[in-house]
C-alpha positions as CSV (number, residue, x, y, z in Angstrom):
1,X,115.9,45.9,87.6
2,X,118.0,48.8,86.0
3,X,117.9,47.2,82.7
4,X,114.0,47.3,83.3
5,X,114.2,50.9,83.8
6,X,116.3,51.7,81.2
7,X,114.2,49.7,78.8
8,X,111.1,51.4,80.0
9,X,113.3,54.9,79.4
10,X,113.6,53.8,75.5
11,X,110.1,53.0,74.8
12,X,108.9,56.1,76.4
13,X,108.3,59.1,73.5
14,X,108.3,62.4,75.6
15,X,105.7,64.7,74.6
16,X,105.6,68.4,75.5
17,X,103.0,67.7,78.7
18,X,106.0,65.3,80.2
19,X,108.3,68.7,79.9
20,X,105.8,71.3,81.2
21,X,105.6,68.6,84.1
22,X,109.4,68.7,84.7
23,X,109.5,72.0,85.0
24,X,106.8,72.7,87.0
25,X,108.2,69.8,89.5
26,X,112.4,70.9,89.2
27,X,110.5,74.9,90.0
28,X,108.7,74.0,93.2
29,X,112.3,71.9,94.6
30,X,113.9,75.2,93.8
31,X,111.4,77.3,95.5
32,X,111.7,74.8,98.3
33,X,115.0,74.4,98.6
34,X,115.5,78.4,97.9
35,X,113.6,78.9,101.6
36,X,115.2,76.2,103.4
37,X,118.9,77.1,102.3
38,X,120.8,78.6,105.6
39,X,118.3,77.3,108.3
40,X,117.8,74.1,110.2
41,X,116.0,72.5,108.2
42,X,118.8,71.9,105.4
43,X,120.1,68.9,108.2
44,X,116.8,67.5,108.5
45,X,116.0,67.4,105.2
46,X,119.1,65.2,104.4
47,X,118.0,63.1,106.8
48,X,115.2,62.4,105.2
49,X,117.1,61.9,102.2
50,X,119.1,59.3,103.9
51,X,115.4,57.5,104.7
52,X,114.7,57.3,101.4
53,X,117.3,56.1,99.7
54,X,117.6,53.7,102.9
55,X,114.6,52.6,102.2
56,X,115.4,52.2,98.5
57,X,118.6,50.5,98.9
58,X,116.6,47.7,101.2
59,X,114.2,46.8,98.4
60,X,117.2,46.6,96.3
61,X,119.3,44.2,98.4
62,X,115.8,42.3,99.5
63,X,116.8,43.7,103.5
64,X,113.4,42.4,104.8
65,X,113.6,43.8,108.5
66,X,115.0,46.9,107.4
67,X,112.2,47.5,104.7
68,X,109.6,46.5,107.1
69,X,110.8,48.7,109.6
70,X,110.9,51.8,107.6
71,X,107.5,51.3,105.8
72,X,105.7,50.6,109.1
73,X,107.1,54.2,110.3
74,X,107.4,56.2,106.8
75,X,103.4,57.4,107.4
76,X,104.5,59.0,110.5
77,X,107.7,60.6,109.3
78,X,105.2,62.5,106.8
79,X,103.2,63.7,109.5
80,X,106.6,64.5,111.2
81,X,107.9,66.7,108.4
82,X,104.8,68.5,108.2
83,X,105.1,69.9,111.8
84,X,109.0,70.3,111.5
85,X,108.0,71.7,108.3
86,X,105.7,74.1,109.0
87,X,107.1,77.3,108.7
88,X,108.9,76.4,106.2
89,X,105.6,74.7,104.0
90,X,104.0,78.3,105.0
91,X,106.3,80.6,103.1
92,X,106.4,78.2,100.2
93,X,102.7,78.6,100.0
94,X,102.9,82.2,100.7
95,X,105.5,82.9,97.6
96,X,103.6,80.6,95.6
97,X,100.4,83.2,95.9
98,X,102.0,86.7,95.6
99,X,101.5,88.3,92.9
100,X,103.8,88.5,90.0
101,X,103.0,92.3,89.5
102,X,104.0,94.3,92.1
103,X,100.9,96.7,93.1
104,X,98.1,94.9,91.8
105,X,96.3,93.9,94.9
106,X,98.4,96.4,97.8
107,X,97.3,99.7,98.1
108,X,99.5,102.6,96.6
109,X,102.9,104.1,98.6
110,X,104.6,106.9,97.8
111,X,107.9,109.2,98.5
112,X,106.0,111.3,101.5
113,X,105.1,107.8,103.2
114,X,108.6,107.1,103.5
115,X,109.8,110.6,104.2
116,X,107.3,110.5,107.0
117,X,108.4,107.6,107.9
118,X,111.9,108.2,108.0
119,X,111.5,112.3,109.8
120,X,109.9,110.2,112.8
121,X,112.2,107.6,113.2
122,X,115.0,110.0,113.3
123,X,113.3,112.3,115.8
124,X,112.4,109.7,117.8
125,X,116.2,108.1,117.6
126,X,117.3,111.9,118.8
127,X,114.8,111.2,122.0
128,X,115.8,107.5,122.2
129,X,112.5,106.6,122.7
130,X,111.8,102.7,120.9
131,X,109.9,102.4,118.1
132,X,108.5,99.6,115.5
133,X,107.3,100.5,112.1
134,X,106.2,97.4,110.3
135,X,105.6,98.2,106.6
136,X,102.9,95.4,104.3
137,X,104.4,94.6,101.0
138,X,102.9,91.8,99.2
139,X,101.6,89.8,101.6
140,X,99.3,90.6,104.2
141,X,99.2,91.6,107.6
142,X,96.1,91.0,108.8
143,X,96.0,88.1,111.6
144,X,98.7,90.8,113.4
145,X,96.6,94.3,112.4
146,X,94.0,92.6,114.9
147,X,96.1,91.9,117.9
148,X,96.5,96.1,118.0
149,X,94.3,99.3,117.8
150,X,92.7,99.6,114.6
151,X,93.3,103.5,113.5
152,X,93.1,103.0,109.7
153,X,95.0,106.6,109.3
154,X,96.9,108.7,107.3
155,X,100.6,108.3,107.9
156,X,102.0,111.2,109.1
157,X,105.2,112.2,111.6
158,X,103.0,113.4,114.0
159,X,100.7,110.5,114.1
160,X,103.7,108.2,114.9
161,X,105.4,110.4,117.3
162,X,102.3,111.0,119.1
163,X,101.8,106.8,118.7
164,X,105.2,106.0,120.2
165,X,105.5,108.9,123.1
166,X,105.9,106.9,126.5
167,X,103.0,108.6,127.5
168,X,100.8,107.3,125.6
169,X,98.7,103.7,125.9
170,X,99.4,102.6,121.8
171,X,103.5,103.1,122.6
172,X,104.1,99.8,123.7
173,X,103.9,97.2,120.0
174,X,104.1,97.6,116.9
175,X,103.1,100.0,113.9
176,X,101.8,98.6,111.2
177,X,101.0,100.3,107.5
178,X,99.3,99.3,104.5
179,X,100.1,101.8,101.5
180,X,99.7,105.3,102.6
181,X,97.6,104.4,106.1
182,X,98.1,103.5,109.4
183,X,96.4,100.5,110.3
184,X,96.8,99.7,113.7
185,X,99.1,100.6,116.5
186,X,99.9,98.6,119.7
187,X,100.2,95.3,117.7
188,X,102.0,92.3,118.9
189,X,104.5,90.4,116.6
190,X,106.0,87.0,116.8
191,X,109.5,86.5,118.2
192,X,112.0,84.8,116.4
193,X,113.8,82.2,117.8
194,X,117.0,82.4,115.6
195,X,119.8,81.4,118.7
196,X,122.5,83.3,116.0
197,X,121.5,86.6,117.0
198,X,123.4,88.7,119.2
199,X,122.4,89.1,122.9
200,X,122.1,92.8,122.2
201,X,119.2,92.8,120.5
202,X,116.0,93.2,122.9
203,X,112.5,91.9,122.3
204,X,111.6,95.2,119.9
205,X,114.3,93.7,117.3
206,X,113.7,90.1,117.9
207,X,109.7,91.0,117.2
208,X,111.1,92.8,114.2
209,X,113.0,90.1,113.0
210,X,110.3,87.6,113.6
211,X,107.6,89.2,111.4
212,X,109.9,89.8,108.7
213,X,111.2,85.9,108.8
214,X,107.3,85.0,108.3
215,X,106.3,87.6,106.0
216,X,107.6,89.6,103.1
217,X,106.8,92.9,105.6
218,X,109.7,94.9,106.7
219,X,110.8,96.8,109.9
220,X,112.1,100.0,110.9
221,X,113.1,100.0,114.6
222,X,114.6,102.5,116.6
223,X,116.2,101.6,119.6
224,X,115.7,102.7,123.1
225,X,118.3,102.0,124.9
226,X,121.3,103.5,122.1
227,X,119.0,105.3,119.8
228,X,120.5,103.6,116.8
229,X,118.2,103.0,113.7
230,X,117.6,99.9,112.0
231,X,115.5,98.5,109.1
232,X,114.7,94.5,109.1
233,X,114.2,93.0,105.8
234,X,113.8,89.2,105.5
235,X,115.0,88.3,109.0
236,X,118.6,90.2,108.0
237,X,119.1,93.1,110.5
238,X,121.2,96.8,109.0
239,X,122.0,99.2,111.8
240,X,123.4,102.3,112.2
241,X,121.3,103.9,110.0
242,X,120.7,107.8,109.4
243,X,118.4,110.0,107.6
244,X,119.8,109.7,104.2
245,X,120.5,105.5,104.3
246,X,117.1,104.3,105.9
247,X,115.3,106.4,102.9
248,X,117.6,104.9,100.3
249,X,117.0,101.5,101.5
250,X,113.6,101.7,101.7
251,X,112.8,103.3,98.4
252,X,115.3,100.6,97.1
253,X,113.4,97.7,98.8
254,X,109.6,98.9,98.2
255,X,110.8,99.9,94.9
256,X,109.2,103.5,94.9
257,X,110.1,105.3,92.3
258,X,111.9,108.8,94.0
259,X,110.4,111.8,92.6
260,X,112.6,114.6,90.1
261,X,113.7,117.8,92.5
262,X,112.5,120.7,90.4
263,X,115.0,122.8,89.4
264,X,115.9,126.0,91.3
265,X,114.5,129.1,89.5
266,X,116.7,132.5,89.1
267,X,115.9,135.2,91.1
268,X,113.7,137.9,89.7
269,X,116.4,140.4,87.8
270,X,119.1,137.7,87.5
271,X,119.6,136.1,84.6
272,X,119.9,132.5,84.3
273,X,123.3,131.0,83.6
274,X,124.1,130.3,80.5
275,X,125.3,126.2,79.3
């Protein structure tokens, strides 16, 4: 049987379709195993593995019951892997679809969104009143815009401290914007179930974590109880943040491009110094 396959290796004349095909195939096991490296799923994909090449193995060595055994239940081990799978299958298909140029199908964002953003998440810190700030990137946000109050408004730091004041009815949930506008506030996000987190972390950064995990979005949340600052990118947490960190992460993350401070004028009647 091997010096069938070989044989069939020798008489085969590779064209430049059989490469393209290789590569294509060898991309989408990276991509795969890319998003399952560090979870669960890395143990249950070995023991697939080990089906397979169990299965394999028993046409090799003629193992009749054992052959029989795993063809009559391979069909439902698909169907198996598709619903331990699924989160996983989801992001694959999500990366597959974004866009390789950043900005071509997301609205615009600038320095003064994230300024904003950052002047009321430190004001509300200094209150230690909790807040969620869910930012869209590439992918989009839509199924969890509609669980809130549409508002489809400009982002501003009044807008958000006025969202998040315990006073208010759109305080409790998320805030979520696309580009330059407020989209909704009040939404609901999905918790993760990651048991590696620490106990500290309430619902507001489990939500955060969650929606990050199954999206390319990221979170800023400020915490109620402590006050402390943190930004969510990926499902991996940062804390203790101020002012001058959360801006620098964020413009390094939505890759906005920070604009030149212009230069500070001499006074009228002083001359300039000289280089």
């Amino acid at each position: 049987m091997i010096a069938r396959a070989f044989g069939w290796f020798t008489t085969v004349e590779p064209s430049w379709l059989d490469l393209v095909d290789i590569l294509i195939v060898a991309f989408l096991l990276y991509q795969l195993l890319q998003f399952i490296r560090g979870t669960h799923a890395v143990q249950m994909a070995l023991g697939a593995l080990v089906l397979v090449l169990l299965y394999w193995l028993s046409q090799l060595l003629h193992l009749e019951t054992v052959n029989w055994l795993l063809r009559t239940f391979m069909p439902y081990l698909v169907f198996g892997i598709i619903v331990v799978f699924q989160s996983e299958i989801r992001k694959v298909l999500a990366q597959l679809g974004k866009t390789p140029l950043p900005g071509v199908f997301g609205s615009p964002r600038t320095e003064e969104v994230i300024d904003e953003v950052v002047l009321a998440g430190t004001t509300l810190a200094a209150q230690r009143t909790g807040a969620i700030v869910v930012i869209e990137r590439d992918m989009g946000l839509r199924s969890y815009i509609e669980t809130g109050i549409a508002l489809d408004a400009y982002v501003t730091y009044d807008l958000l401290i006025s969202i998040f004041n315990p006073g208010t009815p759109l305080h409790d949930g998320a805030v979520i914007i696309q580009g330059n506008r407020v989209a909704a506030a009040a939404c609901f996000l999905p918790l993760t179930v990651n048991p590696q987190l620490s106990r500290e972390l309430g619902s507001r950064h489990r939500a955060a974590i969650g929606v990050t995990e199954d999206t390319d979005a990221l979170a800023v949340v400020v915490s109620e109880e402590t006050g402390v600052i943190s930004l969510v990118v990926g499902g991996r947490i940062r804390r203790e943040l101020d002012a001058a960190s959360l801006k620098s992460a964020l413009l390094d993350v939505l890759e906005v491009e920070q604009a030149p401070r212009p230069a500070a004028t001499p006074a009228a009647g002083v001359p300039a110094r000289e280089k």
